[in-house]
Residue, then its C-alpha position, 0 to 999 in steps of 0.5 A: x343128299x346126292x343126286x345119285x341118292x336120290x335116283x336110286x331111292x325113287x327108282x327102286x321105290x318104282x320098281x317096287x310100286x310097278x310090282x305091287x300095282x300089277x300083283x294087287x291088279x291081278x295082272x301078276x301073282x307074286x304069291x308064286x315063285x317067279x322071276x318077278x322075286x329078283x325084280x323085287x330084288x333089284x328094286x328093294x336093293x336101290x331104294x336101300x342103297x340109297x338111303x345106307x349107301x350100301x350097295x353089294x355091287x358097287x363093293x364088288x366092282x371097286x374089289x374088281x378095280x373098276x375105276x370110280x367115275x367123276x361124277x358128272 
C-alpha cells in the first residue's frame, strides 16, 4: 500500500469521524438536509479511494489531460 493510500483512507475516516462525533454530541443533526451531507461525501469518497483506487475526480482530471505528478 502507497503513502498516497494511505493518507486518503485516514483522511476520509476523519472526515467521517469528525461528522459522526458532532452529530451523536448533539453539536449537528445530520437527520436534516444540510451541506454537512456532501462533507460526508467528500470523506466517504477518500477512505474509498483509498482502499478501490477509484477516484471519480482523479478520472475526470486525467480526461481533462492534467498531467500526473512525480510522486514525491
Amino acid at each position: 500500500m502507497t503513502v498516497e493510500r494511505i493518507v486518503r483512507i485516514v483522511a476520509g475516516f476523519f472526515i467521517m469521524l469528525s461528522l459522526a462525533l458532532a452529530h451523536f454530541s448533539g453539536s449537528v443533526d445530520m437527520t436534516q438536509v444540510s451541506w454537512l451531507w456532501f462533507t460526508a461525501f467528500v470523506g466517504f469518497n477518500l477512505f474509498q479511494s483509498g482502499i478501490t483506487r477509484f477516484c471519480p475526480m482523479d478520472m475526470m482530471l486525467k480526461k481533462a489531460g492534467v498531467k500526473q505528478g512525480c510522486g514525491l
